[in-house]
Legacy VTK file of the C-alpha trace (Angstrom):
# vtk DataFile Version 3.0
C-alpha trace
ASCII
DATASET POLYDATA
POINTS 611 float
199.609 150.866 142.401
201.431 153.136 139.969
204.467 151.226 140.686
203.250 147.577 140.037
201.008 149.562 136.727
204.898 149.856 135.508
206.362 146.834 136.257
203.761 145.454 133.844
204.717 147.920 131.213
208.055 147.380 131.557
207.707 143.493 131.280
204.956 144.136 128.398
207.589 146.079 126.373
210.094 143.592 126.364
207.675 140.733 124.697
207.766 138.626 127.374
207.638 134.831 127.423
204.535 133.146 129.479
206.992 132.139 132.161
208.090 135.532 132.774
204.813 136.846 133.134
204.066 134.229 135.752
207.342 134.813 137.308
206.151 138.477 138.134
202.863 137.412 139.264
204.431 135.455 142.197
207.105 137.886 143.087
204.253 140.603 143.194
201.982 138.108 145.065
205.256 137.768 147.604
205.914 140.930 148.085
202.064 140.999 149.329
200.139 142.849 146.856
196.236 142.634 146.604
195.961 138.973 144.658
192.457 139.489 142.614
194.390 142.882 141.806
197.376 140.412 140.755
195.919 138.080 139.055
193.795 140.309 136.907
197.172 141.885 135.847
198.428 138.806 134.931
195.064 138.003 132.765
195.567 141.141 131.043
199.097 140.978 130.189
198.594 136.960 128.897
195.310 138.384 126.528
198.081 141.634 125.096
201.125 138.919 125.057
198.624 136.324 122.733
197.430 139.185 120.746
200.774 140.838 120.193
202.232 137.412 119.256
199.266 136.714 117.002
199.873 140.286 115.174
203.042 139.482 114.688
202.394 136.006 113.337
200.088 137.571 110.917
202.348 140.308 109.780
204.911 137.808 109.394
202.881 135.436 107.190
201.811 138.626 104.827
205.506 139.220 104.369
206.478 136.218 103.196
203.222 135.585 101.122
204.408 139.237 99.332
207.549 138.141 99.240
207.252 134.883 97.707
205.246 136.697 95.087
208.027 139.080 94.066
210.335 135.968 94.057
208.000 133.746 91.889
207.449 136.642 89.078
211.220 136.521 88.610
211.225 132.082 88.071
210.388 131.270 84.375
211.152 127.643 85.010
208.276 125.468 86.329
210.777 123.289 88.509
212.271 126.602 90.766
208.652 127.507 90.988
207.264 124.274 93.020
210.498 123.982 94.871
210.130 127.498 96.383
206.735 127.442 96.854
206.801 123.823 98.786
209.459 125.335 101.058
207.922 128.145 101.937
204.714 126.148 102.953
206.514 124.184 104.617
208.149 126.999 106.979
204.962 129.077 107.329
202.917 126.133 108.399
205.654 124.570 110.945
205.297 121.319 108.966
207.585 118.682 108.723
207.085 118.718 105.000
205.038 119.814 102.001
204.370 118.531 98.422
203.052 119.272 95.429
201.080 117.227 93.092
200.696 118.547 89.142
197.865 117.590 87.269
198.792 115.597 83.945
196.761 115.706 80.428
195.522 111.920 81.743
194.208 113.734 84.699
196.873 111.901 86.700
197.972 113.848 89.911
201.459 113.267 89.961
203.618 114.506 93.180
206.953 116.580 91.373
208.478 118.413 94.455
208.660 117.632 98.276
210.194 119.587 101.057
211.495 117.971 104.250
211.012 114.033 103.170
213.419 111.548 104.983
213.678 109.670 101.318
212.530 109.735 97.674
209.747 107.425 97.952
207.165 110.526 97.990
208.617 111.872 94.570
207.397 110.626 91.488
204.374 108.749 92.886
201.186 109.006 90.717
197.882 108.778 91.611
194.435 107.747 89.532
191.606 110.262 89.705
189.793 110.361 93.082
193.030 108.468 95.000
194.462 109.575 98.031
194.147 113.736 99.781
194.956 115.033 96.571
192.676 113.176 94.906
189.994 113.952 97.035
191.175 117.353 96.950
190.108 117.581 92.976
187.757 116.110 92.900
185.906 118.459 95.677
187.959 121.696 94.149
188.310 122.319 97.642
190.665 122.628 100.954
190.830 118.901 102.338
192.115 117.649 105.455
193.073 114.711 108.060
194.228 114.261 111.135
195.451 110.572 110.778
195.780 109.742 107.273
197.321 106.403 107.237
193.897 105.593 109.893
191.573 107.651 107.763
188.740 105.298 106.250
187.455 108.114 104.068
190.380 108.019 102.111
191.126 106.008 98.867
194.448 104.424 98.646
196.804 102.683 96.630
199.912 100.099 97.633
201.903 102.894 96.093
200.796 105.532 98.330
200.548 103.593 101.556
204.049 102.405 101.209
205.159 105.733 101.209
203.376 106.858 103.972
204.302 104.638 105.988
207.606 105.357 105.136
207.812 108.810 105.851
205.419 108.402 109.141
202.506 110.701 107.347
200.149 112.074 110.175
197.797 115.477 109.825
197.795 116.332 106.179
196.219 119.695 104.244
195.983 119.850 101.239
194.391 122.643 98.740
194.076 123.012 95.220
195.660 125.048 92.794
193.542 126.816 89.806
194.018 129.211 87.269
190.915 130.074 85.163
188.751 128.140 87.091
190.981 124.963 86.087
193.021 122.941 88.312
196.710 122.373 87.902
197.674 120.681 90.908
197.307 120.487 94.840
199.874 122.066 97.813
199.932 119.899 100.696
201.659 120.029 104.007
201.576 117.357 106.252
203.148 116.361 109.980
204.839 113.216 111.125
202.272 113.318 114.413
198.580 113.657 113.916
197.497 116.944 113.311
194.396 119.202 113.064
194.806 121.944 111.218
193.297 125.405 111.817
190.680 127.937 109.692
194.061 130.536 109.693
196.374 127.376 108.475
193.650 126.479 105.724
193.543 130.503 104.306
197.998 130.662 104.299
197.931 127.618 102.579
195.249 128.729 100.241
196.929 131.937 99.152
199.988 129.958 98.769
198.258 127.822 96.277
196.945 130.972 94.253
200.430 132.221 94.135
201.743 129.299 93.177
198.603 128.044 90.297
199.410 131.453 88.599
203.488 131.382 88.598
203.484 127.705 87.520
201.033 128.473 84.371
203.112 132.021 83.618
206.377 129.548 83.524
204.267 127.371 81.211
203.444 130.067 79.194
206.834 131.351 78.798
208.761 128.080 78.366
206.289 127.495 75.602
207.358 130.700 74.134
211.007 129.968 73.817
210.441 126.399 72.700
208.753 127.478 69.767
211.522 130.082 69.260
213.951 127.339 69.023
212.108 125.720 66.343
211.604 128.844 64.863
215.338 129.797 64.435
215.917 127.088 61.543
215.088 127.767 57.817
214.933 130.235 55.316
214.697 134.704 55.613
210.968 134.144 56.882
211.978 131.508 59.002
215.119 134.034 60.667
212.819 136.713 60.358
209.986 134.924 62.578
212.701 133.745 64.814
213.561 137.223 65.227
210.215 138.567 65.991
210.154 136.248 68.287
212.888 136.348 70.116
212.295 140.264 70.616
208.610 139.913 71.452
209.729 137.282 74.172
212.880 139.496 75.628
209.343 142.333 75.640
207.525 140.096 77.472
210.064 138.369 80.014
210.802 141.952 80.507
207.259 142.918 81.729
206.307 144.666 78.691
202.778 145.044 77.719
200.723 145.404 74.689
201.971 148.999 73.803
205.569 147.360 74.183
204.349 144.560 71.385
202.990 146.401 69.634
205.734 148.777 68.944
208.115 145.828 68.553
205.501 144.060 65.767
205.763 147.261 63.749
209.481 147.574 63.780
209.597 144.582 62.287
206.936 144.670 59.704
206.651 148.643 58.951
202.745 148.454 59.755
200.695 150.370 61.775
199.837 148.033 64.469
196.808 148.502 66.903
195.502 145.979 70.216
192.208 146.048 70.632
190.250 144.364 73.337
187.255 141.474 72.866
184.962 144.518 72.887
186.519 146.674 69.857
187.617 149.271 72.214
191.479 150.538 72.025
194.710 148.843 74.333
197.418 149.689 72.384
198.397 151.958 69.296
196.539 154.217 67.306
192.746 154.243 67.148
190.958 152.181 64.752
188.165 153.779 62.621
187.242 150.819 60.799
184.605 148.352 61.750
185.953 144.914 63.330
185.051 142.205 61.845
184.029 140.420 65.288
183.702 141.623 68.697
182.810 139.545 71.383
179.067 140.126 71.045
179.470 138.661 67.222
178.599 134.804 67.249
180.969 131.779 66.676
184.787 132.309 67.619
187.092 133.872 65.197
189.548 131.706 63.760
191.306 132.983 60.600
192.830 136.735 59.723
190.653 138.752 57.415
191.910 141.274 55.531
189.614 144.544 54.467
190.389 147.994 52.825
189.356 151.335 54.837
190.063 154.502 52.661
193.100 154.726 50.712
194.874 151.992 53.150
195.063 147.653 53.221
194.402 146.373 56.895
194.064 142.759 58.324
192.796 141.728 61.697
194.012 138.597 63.331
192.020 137.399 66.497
193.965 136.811 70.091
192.478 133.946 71.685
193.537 132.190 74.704
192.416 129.057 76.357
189.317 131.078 77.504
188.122 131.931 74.319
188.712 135.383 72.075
189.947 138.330 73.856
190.844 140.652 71.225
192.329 141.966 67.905
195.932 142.880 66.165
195.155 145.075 63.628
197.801 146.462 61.369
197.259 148.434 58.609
199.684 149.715 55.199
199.187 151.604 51.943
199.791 148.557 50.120
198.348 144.882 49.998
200.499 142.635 52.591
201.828 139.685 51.333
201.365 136.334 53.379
204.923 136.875 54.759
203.469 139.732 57.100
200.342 138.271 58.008
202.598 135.271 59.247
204.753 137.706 61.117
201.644 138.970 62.174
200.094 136.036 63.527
203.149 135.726 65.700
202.306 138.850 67.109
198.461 137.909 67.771
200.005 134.823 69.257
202.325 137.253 71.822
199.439 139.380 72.070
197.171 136.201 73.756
200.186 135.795 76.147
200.609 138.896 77.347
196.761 138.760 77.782
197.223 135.818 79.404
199.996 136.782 82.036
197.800 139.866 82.904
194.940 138.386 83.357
196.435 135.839 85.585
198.257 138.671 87.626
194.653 140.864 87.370
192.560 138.233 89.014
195.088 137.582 92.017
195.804 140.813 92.217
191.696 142.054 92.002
190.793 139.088 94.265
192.927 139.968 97.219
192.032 143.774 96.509
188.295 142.654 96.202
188.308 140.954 99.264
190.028 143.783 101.284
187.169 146.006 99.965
184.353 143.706 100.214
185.053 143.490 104.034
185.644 147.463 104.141
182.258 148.030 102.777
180.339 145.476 105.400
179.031 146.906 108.374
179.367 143.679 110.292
183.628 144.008 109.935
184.928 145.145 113.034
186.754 148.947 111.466
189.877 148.607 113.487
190.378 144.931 111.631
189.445 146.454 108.107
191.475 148.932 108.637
194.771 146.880 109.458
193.564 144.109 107.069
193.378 147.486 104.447
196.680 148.553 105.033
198.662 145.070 105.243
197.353 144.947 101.616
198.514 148.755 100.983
195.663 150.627 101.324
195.060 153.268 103.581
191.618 154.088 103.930
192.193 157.367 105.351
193.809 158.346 101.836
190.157 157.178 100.714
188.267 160.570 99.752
185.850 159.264 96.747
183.959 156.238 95.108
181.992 155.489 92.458
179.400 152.383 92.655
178.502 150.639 88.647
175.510 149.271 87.515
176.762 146.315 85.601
173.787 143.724 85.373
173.755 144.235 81.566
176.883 143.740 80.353
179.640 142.042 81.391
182.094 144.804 79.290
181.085 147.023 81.999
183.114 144.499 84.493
186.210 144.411 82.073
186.458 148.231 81.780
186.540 148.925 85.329
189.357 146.611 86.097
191.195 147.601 83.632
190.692 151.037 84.787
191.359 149.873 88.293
194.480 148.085 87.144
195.790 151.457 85.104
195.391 153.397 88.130
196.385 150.914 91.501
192.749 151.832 92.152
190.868 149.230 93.891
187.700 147.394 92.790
185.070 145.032 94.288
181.652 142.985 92.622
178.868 143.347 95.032
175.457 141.409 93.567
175.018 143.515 90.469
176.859 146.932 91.432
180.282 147.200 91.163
182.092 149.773 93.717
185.589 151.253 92.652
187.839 153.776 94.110
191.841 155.442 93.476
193.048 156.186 97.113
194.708 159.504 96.834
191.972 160.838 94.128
189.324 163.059 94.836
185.652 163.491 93.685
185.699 165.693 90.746
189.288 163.923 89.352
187.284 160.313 90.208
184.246 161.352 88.255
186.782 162.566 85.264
188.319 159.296 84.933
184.696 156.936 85.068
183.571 159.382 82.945
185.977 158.787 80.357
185.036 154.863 80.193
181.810 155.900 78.924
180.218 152.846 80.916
177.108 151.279 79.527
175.619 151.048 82.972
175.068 154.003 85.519
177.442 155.812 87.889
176.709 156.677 91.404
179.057 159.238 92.993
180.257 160.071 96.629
182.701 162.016 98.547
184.209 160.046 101.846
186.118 161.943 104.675
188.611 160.148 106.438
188.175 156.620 107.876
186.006 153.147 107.389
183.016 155.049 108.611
182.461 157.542 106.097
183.646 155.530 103.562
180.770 152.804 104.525
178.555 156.413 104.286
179.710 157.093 101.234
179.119 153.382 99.548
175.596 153.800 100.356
175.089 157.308 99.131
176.606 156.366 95.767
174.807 152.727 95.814
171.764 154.427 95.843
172.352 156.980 93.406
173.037 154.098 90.887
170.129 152.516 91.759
167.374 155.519 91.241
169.722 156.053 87.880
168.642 152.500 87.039
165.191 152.875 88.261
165.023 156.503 86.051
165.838 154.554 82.767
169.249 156.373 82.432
171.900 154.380 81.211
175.649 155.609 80.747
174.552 158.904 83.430
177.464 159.635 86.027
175.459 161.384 88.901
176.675 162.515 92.508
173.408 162.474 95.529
173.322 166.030 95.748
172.173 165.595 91.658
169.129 163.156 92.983
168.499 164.982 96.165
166.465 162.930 98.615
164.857 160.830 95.638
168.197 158.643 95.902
166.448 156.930 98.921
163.468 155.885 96.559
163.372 152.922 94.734
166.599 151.828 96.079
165.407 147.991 95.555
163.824 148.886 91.789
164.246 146.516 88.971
164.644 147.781 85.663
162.674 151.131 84.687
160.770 150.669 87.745
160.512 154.534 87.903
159.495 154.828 84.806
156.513 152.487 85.146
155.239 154.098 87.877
155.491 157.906 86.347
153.757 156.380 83.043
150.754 154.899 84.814
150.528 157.711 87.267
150.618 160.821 85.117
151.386 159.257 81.368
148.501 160.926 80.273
149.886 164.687 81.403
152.883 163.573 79.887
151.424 162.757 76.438
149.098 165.594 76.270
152.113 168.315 76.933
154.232 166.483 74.224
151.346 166.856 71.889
151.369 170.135 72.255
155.121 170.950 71.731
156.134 174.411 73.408
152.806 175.331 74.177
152.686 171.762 76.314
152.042 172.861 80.030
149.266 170.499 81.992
151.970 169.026 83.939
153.589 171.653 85.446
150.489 173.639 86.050
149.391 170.197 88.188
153.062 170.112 89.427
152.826 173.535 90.808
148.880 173.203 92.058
149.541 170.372 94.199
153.257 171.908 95.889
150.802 174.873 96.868
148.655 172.372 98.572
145.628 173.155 95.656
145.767 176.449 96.630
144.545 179.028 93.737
145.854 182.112 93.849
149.244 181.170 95.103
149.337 178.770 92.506
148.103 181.713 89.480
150.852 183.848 91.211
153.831 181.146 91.110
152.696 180.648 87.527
151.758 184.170 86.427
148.771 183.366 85.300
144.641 184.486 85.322
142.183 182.801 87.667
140.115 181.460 84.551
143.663 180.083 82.963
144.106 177.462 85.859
140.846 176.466 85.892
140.823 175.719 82.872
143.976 173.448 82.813
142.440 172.002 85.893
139.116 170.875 84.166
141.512 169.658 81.246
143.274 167.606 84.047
140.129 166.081 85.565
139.447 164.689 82.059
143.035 163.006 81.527
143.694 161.686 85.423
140.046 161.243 86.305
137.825 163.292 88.993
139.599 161.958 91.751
142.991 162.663 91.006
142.918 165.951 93.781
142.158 163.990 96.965
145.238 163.103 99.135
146.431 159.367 98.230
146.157 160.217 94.665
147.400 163.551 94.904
150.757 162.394 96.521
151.020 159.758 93.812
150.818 162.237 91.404
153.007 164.967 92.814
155.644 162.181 93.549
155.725 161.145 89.623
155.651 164.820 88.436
158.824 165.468 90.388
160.888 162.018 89.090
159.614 162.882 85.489
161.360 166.433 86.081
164.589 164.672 87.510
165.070 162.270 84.730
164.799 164.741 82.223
167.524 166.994 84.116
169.694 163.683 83.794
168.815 162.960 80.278
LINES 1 612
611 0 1 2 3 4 5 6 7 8 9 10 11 12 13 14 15 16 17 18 19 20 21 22 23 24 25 26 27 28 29 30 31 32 33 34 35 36 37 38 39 40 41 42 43 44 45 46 47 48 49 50 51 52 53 54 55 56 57 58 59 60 61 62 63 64 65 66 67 68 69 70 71 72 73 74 75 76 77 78 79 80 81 82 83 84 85 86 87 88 89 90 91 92 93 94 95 96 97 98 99 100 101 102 103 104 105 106 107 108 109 110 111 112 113 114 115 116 117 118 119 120 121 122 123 124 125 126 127 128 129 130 131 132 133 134 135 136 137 138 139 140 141 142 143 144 145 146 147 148 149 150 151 152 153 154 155 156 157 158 159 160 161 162 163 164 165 166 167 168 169 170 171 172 173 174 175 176 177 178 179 180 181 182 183 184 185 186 187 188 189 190 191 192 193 194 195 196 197 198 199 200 201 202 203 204 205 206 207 208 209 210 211 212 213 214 215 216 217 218 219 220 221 222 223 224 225 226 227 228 229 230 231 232 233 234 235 236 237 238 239 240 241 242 243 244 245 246 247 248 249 250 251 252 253 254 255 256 257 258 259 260 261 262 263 264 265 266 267 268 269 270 271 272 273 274 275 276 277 278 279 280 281 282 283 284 285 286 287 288 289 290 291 292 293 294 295 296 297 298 299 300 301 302 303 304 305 306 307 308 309 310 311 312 313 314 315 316 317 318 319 320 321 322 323 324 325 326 327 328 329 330 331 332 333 334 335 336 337 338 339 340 341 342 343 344 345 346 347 348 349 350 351 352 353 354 355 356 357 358 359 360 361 362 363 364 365 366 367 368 369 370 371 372 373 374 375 376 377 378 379 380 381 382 383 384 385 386 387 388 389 390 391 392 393 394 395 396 397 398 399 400 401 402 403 404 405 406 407 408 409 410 411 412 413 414 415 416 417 418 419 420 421 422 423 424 425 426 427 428 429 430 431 432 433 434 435 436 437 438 439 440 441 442 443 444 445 446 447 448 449 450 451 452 453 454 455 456 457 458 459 460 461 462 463 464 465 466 467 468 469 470 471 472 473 474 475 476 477 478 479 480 481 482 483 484 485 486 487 488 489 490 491 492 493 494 495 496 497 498 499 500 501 502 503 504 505 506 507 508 509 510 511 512 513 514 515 516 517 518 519 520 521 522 523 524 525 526 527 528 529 530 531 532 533 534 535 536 537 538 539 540 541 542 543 544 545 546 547 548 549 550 551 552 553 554 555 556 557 558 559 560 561 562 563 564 565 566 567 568 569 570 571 572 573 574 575 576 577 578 579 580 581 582 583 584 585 586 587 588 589 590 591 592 593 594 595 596 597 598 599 600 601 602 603 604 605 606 607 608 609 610
């Protein structure tokens, strides 16, 4: 037995083929060894063969999908984008070739590069709204697919389009859209010569192809519109040279992955000024802070369009908006001792412009980059993923979850500044980030509790902050995510805003309330025991119903225990207790009520050590 155990092994380790396997199965079964014993061997070694080969498969696909991403940051032409893109679809699917179709102003899809055709009939060929896969593709924002598309009734079609087809013997086609900001800018499809169907795993490569591809091709865009208005820019007079300058520095900034501090820098070499980014919610990017009060924020109504200029102190300022195709996204401030002529306000505006496309390229990069990492985490927090998945899943993406040894959970329903601040934080520190309903859950692998709680704290988030330390693996970091989950919540449900908490700060009373809308807590403390409440405030210092009540009931309304926890005379607490049965009613000391009331007491006396 140990023997044939080895000749398995042996065969195992050298990645068989199929026929290999099978050869050994009949030379074992020859050599007359046990044949259930055989042939469950064999069953085995075909279910580790498949999975290996599958692993591999997978780990090869991730590769290439990182690698195509390094390769497409370095292309600022939109041509060398598509081309490399198409090709690599074309190798990871095993298709006999791919195509992509750009979306016009006329909302024409028009196909620009193909991979693998036997002729140039595909290239070039435009299609009307709703016409053909890639039509159909649009128009449903969503992965399409056929296995016969020249026999495919549910297909539109044009001369145009057939002629091709039948020209370059189209069978299976996929295709799937590309979108940046919600918006479409095309559709990646890969097709066979043979019908095809086209698998769930084939759909998700292609996908994530796409995304790579919808945010490269708009970053070319963006940068080829950059240096065409530089070469305008370069004719005319001192301002003219002087813009043209700007520009061309501000571009070589960002083409060289600078970033706003990097612009910002390069805006006031040029005009002298102190320059400052802010974001759409006032708060600082870039360069010094900014005492004076904005003249918008995102919260302001209408959309800024226009600089303004305003005096703070001894000193001249004017604040351009940044605004990108999404609407405004920030400020460029820049203030002087003296007035600025228009000249600088122009320069400036080129910097405001710069500004919006550096905002642009990172938010691009940020939502790839926070959707794959938000996915990855999404599944690492769901009990239903199988752990030893997550966990390769995790690390494929660069995270190792035993690095893992803290998170924090947001309360963002009321803002959605809450959402901006934590990916930028997440993006500042590789940290990793995830939405869940209204809660968002962020972590720093490598960074522990107290260091965690230092950094969130620094955000000062308008929502709450629920704290937890993780040991090592997906299991206690699924423990923690509910520990700091519910902290959040009972902070919600306690009325405290902006409060960073860890359990042990909440005790058990984190498991209360865990489903409470807003000030929840609070309603049920008010109606319960308001009238304690506002009694004690009434009386200032000298304001001590409630915790006489407090203590009474934790000595199970037992007198003298309760006079000696309190230190005080017989006729003292009954008193207080007669004063009680006139604010909470006769009744309050049998047990329902009692429990209600004791219950309330103690969440009053949490909040207010949060507060």
């Amino acid at each position: 037995m140990h023997t044939t155990e080895n000749r398995w092994l042996r065969l195992l380790s050298e990645a068989p083929s199929p026929d290999e396997i099978d050869a050994l199965r009949l030379a074992l079964l020859g050599e007359g060894r046990a044949v259930e014993e055989v042939e469950d061997c064999a069953a085995h070694a075909r279910e580790i063969l498949r999975r290996m080969t599958r692993q591999q498969r997978e780990s090869a696909e991730l590769s290439a999908l990182n690698d195509l991403a390094r390769r497409l940051g370095a292309l600022t032409a939109s041509s060398g984008v598509l081309r490399e893109v198409a090709a690599h679809a074309r190798r990871l699917l095993s298709v006999d070739l791919a195509y992509i179709m750009v979306l016009h102003d006329d909302q024409r899809l028009r196909i620009e590069t193909v991979d693998g055709s036997m002729g140039s009939t595909l290239r070039g060929i435009e299609l009307e709204s709703g016409a053909g896969l890639g039509g159909l593709v649009l128009r449903s924002g969503a992965p399409q697919s056929t296995v016969r598309y020249r026999e495919d009734p549910a297909i539109a079609r044009t001369p145009a389009v057939d002629s091709a087809a039948a020209a370059e013997q189209l069978g299976g086609i996929l295709g799937v859209p590309m979108i940046v900001d919600d918006e479409p800018v095309g559709v990646l499809l890969a097709a066979d010569r043979s019908p095809r169907q086209f698998t769930d795993r084939e759909v998700e490569l292609l996908a994530a192809l796409a995304a790579h591809a919808a945010v490269a091709l708009r970053n070319a865009a963006l940068i080829a519109d950059l240096r065409e208005a530089n070469l305008t820019l370069r004719r005319g007079d001192s301002l003219a040279r002087a813009e043209a300058q700007l520009r061309d520095r501000l571009t070589d900034v960002v083409v060289g992955g600078g970033g706003y501090r990097e612009v910002a820098r390069a805006i006031t070499g040029a005009t002298g000024l102190t320059v400052s980014v802010l974001d759409a919610h006032g708060d600082l990017v870039a360069g010094p802070e900014c005492v004076h009060p904005l003249p918008w924020t995102s919260e302001t109504s209408g959309e800024p369009q226009a600089p303004r200029r305003f005096r703070h102190d001894d000193r001249h300022g004017v604040a351009l908006p940044v605004v990108v195709r999404g609407g405004h996204t920030g400020s460029l401030v820049a203030t002087g001792e003296h007035a600025f002529p228009d000249e600088h306000v122009r320069l400036l505006s080129i910097g405001a412009v710069t500004v919006a496309l550096v905002a642009a390229l990172e938010r691009s990069v940020l939502e790839t980059q926070l959707r794959t990492r938000g996915e990855v985490l999404t599944s690492l927090l769901s009990a239903e993923a199988d752990e030893a998945g997550v966990r390769r899943r995790a690390l494929g993406a660069g995270m190792d979850v035993d690095s893992v040894a803290a998170l924090a959970v947001v309360d963002a329903r009321d803002t959605d500044h809450t959402a901006d601040q934590i990916a930028r934080l997440a993006q500042e520190t590789s940290g990793w980030s995830a939405q869940l309903g209204d809660q968002i859950t962020f972590l720093v692998p490598g960074v522990g509790l107290a260091e965690l709680r230092a950094l969130v704290e620094a955000r000062g988030l308008a929502g709450p902050v629920g704290l937890a330390a993780c040991g090592r693996g997906v299991a206690e970091i699924r423990r923690a995510h509910r520990e700091a989950r519910q902290t959040a919540t009972m902070l919600r449900a306690l009325g405290r805003p902006g409060v960073v908490a860890e359990p042990a700060e909440l005790g058990a009373y984190r498991s209360l309330f865990t489903q409470a809308g807003t000030d929840e807590a609070q309603v049920f403390v008010r109606t319960t025991v308001g009238p304690l409440l506002d009694h004690d405030r009434a009386r200032g210092r000298g304001g001590d119903l409630a915790a006489t009540v407090s203590a009474y009931l934790a000595n199970a309304q037992h007198h003298a225990r309760t006079c000696s926890d309190l230190h005080i005379h017989a006729n003292t607490l009954y008193q207080r207790l007669n004063r009680a049965d006139e604010l909470l009613g006769a009744g309050w000391r049998g047990a329902d009520r009692a429990l209600d009331i004791q219950l309330a007491l103690r969440l009053h006396e949490l909040a207010s050590r949060l507060a």
